[in-house]
C-alpha positions as CSV (number, residue, x, y, z in Angstrom):
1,X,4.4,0.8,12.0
2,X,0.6,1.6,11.3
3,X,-1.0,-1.4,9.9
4,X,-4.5,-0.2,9.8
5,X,-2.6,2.6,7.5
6,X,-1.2,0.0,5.4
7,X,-4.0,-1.6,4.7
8,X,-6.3,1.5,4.3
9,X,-3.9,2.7,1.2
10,X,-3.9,-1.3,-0.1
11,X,-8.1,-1.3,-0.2
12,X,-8.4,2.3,-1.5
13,X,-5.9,1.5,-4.5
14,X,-7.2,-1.3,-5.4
15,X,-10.8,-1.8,-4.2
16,X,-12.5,-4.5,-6.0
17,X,-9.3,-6.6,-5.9
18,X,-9.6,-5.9,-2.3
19,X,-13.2,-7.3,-2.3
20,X,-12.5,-9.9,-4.1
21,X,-9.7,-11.3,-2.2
22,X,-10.8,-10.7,1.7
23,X,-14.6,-10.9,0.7
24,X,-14.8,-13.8,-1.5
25,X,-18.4,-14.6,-1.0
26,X,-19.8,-11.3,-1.9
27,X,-17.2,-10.3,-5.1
28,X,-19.6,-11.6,-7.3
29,X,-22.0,-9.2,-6.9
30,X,-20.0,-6.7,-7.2
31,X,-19.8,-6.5,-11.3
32,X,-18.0,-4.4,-14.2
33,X,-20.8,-2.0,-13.8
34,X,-20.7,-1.1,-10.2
35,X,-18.5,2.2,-8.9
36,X,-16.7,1.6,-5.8
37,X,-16.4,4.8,-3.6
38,X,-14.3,5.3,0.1
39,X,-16.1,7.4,2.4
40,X,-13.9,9.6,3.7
41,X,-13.6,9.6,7.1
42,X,-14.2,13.3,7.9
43,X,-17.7,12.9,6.2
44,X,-18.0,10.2,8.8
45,X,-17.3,12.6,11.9
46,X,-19.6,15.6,10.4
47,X,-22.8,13.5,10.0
48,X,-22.3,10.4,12.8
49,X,-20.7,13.2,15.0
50,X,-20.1,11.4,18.8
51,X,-21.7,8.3,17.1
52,X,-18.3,8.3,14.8
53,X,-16.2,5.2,15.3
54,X,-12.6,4.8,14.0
55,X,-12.9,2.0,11.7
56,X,-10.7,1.6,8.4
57,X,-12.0,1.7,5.3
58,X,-16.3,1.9,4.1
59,X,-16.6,1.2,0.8
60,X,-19.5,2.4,-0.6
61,X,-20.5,1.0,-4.1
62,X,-23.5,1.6,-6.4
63,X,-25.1,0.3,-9.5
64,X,-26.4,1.8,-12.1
65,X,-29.9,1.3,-11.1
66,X,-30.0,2.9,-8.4
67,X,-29.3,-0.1,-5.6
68,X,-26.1,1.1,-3.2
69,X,-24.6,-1.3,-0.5
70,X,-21.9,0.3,1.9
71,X,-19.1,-2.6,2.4
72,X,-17.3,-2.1,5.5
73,X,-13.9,-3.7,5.8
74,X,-11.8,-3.8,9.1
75,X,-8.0,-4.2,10.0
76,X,-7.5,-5.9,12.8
77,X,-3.7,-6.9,13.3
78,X,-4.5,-8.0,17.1
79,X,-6.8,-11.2,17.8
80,X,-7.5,-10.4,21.1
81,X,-10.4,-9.9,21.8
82,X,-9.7,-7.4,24.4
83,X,-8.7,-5.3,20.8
84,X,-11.6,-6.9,18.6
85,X,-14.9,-5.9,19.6
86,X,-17.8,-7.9,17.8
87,X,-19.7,-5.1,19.7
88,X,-18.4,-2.2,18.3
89,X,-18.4,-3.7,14.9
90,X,-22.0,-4.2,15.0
91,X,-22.7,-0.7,16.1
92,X,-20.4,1.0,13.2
93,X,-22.6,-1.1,10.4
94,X,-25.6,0.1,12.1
95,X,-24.9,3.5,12.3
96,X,-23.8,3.1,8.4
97,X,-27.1,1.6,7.1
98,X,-29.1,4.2,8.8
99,X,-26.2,7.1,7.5
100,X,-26.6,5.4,3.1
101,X,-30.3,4.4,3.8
102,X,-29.4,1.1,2.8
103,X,-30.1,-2.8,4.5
104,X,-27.1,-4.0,2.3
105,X,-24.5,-3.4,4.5
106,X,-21.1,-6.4,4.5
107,X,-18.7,-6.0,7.5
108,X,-15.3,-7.8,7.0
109,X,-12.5,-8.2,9.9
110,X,-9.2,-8.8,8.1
111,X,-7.0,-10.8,11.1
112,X,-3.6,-10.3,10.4
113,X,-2.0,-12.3,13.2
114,X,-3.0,-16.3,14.3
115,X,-5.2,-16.5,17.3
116,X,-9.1,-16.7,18.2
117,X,-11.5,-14.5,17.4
118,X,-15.6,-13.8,18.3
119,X,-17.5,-14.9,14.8
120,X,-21.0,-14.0,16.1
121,X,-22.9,-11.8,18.6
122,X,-26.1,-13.1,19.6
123,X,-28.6,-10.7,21.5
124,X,-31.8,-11.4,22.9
125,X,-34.1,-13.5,25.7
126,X,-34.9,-17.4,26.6
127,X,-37.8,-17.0,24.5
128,X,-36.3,-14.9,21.2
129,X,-33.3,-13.6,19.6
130,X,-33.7,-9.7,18.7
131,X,-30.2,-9.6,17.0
132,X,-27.8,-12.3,15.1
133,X,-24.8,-10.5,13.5
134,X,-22.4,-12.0,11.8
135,X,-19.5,-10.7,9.7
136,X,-16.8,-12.2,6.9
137,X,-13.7,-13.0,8.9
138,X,-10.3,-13.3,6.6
139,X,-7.9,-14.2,8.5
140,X,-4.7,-14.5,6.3
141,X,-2.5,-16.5,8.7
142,X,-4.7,-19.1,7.9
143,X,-4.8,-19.6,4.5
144,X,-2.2,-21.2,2.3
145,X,0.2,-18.7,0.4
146,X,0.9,-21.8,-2.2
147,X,-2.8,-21.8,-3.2
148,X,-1.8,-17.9,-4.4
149,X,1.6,-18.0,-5.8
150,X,0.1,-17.3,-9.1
151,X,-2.7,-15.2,-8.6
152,X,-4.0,-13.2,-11.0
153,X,-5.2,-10.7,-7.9
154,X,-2.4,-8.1,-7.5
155,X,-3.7,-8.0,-3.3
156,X,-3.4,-11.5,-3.1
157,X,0.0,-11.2,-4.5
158,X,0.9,-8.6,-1.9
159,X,-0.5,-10.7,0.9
160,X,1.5,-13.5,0.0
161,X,3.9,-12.8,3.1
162,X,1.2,-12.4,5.6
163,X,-0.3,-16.2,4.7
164,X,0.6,-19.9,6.2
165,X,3.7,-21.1,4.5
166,X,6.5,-23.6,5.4
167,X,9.6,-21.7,7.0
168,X,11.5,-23.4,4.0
169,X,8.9,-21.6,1.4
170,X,9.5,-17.9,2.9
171,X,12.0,-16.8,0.2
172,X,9.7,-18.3,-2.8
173,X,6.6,-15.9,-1.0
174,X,8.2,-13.0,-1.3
175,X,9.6,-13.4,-5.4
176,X,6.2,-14.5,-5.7
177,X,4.6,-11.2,-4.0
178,X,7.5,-9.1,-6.0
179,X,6.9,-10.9,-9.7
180,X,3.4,-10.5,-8.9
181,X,3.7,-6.7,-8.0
182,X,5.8,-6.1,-11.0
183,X,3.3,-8.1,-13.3
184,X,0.4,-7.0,-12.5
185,X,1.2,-2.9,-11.4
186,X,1.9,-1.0,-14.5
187,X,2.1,2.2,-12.3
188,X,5.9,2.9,-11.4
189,X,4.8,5.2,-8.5
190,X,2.3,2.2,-7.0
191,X,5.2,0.0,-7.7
192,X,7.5,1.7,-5.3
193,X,4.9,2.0,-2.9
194,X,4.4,-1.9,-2.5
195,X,7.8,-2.6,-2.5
196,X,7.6,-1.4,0.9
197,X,4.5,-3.3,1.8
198,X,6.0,-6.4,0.6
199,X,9.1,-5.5,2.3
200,X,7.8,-5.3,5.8
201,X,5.7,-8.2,5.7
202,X,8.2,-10.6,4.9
203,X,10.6,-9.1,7.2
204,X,13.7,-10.9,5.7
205,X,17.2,-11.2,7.4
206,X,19.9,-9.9,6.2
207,X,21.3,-13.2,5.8
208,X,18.0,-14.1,4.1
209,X,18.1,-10.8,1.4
210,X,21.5,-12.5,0.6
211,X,20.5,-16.0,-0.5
212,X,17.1,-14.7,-2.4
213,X,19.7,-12.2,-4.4
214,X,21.6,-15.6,-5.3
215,X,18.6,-18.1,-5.0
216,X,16.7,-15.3,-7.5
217,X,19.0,-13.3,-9.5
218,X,16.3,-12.8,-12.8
219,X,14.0,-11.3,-10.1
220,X,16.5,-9.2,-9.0
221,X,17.8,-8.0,-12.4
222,X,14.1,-7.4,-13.3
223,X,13.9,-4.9,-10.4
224,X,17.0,-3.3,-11.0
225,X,15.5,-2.7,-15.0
226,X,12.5,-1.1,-13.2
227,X,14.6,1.0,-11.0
228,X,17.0,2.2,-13.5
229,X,13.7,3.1,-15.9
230,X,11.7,4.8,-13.4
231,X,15.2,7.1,-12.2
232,X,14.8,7.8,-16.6
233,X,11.3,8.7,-15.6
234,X,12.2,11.1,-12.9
235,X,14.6,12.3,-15.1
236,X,12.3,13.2,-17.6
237,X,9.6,14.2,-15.1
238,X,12.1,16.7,-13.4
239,X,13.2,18.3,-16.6
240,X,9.3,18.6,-17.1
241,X,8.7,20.1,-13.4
242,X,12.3,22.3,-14.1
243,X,10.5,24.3,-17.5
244,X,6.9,24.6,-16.0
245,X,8.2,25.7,-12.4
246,X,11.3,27.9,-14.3
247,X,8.6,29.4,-16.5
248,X,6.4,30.5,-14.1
249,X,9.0,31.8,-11.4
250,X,10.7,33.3,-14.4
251,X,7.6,34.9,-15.3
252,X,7.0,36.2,-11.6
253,X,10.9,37.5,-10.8
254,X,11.4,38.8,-14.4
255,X,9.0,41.7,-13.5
256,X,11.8,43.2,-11.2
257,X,14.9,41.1,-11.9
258,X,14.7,40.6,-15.7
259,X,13.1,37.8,-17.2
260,X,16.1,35.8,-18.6
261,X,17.7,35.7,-15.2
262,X,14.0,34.3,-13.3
263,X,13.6,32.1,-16.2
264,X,17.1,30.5,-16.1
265,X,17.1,29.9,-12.5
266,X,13.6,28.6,-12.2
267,X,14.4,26.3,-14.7
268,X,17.9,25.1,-12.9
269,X,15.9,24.4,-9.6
270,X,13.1,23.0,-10.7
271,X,15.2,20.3,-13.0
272,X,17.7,19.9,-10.0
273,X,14.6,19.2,-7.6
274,X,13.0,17.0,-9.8
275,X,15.9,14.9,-10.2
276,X,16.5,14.9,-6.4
277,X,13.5,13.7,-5.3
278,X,12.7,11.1,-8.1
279,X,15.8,9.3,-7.7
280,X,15.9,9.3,-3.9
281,X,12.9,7.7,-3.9
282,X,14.4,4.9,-6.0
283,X,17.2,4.6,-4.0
284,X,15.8,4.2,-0.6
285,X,13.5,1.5,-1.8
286,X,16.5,-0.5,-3.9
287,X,18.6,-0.3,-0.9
288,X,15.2,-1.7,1.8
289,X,15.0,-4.1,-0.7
290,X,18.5,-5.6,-0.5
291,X,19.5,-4.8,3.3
292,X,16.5,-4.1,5.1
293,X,15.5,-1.0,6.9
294,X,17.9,1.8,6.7
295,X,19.2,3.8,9.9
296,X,18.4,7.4,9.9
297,X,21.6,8.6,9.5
298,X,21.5,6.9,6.2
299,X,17.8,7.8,5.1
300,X,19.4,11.5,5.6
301,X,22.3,11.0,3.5
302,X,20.2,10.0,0.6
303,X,17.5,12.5,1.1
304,X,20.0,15.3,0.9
305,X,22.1,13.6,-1.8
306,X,22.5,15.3,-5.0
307,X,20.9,13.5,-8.4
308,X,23.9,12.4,-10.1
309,X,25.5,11.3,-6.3
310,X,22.1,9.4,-5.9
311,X,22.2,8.1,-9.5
312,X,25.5,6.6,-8.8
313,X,24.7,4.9,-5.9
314,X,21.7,3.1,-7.6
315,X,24.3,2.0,-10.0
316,X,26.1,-0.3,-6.8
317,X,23.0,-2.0,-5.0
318,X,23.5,-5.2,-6.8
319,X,27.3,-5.1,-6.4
320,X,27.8,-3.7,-2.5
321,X,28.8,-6.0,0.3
322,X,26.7,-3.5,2.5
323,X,25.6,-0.1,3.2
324,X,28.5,1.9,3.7
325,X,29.9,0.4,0.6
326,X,26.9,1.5,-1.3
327,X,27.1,4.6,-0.1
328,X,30.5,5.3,-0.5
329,X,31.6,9.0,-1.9
């Protein structure tokens, strides 16, 4: 599992809720007007070149008159700090100011695990200091997941798991990371996609997945309504991808197999693909959801499933003891 990947995707989708969640004290200046921009990280390595450093995710964001401040923001899912180096953070932010030009740099480490952690480097003499650098340090094991249970910030939502709760509470995190995800996310696509975030961060139990579907069957229902409407989506999206992909492969092959016969079978494919891969997707994330991670041998299965075998199979997540009974032919 990659968590600096995980949380590179969460900041770039969602950057100023990203701000204003692990860098509290500087959201505020960071208004309406502002544009928030990642740097991509191969501009990094053509213009720092051996100076590059592998760090997550620099935001850069600019006003309309002119100003520009490059925020840097950090994963770091060890505390060590064997893994943490204050040092090599300091040296990435340098290297940044003198890249953008710009004094108005903000480096923030986001600590995903409990532990100790370096908050300042000091450099200088008896006599002076010649450098004091500090940096915003949110570390999300220690703060409480009840003060966010109703956030209005869709990344706070998502964190949920990662903060302190009560063992006892751990079930009422992750419906309140899910209603908050399905509140808050209009996008069906991102919607899917943090599913899985949520998922792995709580790492539930089986035993667990079982009591939340009984503890919170509305929140269960209301994923299975936006499952069942975004496998209509797909639907609709691979009839779409079927005509435009059928068109043009129909236009191509008709030149020397006949138009009618490229046009028909582009069209077959292209609906049969779009179906496929729409409602595989849902299916793989229904089924996480309920039992946990799936074996290969079953990730296969669906992936090579046919549409209306797949669509069936959504049909039986609520109802299936387990797996195999899910996946029954």
């Amino acid at each position: 599992m990659s968590h600096d990947q995980n949380f590179k995707n969460l900041i770039c989708d969602y950057p100023r809720e990203s701000i204003s969640f692990f860098a509290a004290a500087e959201a505020q200046a960071v208004d309406a007007g502002a544009r928030l921009l990642p740097i991509r990280e191969e501009q990094l390595k053509e213009r720092l070149g051996e100076r590059f450093r592998e760090l997550d995710v620099p935001l850069l964001v600019e006003w309309p008159d002119g100003r520009r401040a490059a925020l840097l923001f950090v994963l770091e899912e060890e505390t060590d700090a064997a893994r943490f180096s204050i040092h090599r953070l300091a040296h990435y932010c340098l290297d940044l100011a003198e890249l953008y030009a710009t004094e108005r740099v903000v480096p923030v480490v986001i600590f995903l695990r409990p532990g100790g952690f370096p908050t300042r480097l000091v450099l200088g003499s008896e006599t002076r200091t010649y450098l004091d650098f500090h940096y915003i340090a949110c570390a999300l094991k220690q703060i409480p997941a009840r003060d966010h249970l109703h956030s209005t910030n869709l990344v706070a939502r998502l964190n949920l798991p990662n903060m302190a709760y009560a063992p006892q509470d751990k079930l009422l995190v992750y419906a309140q990371a899910l209603r908050g995800l399905l509140e808050l996310e209009p996008a069906p696509e991102k919607r899917l996609k943090y599913i899985d975030f949520i998922d792995i961060y709580a790492d539930l139990d089986d035993n667990e997945r079982q009591l939340y579907t009984r503890l919170y069957p509305q929140e269960v229902t209301a994923m299975t309504g936006f499952a069942q409407r975004f496998t209509e989506q797909g639907r609709d999206e691979g009839r779409q991808q079927g005509r435009d992909e059928g068109l043009q492969q129909g236009r191509d092959e008709g030149l020397q197999q006949g138009r009618d016969e490229g046009l028909q079978q582009g069209r077959d494919e292209g609906l049969q693909q779009g179906l496929q891969r729409g409602e595989a997707r849902i299916v793989t994330a229904l089924l996480r959801l309920r039992f946990g991670d799936l074996p290969a041998a079953y990730r296969e299965r669906i992936e090579t499933a046919d549409a209306d075998t797949l669509l069936r199979w959504s049909e039986r997540v609520l109802t299936a003891a387990g797996l195999d009974e899910a996946l029954a032919d």
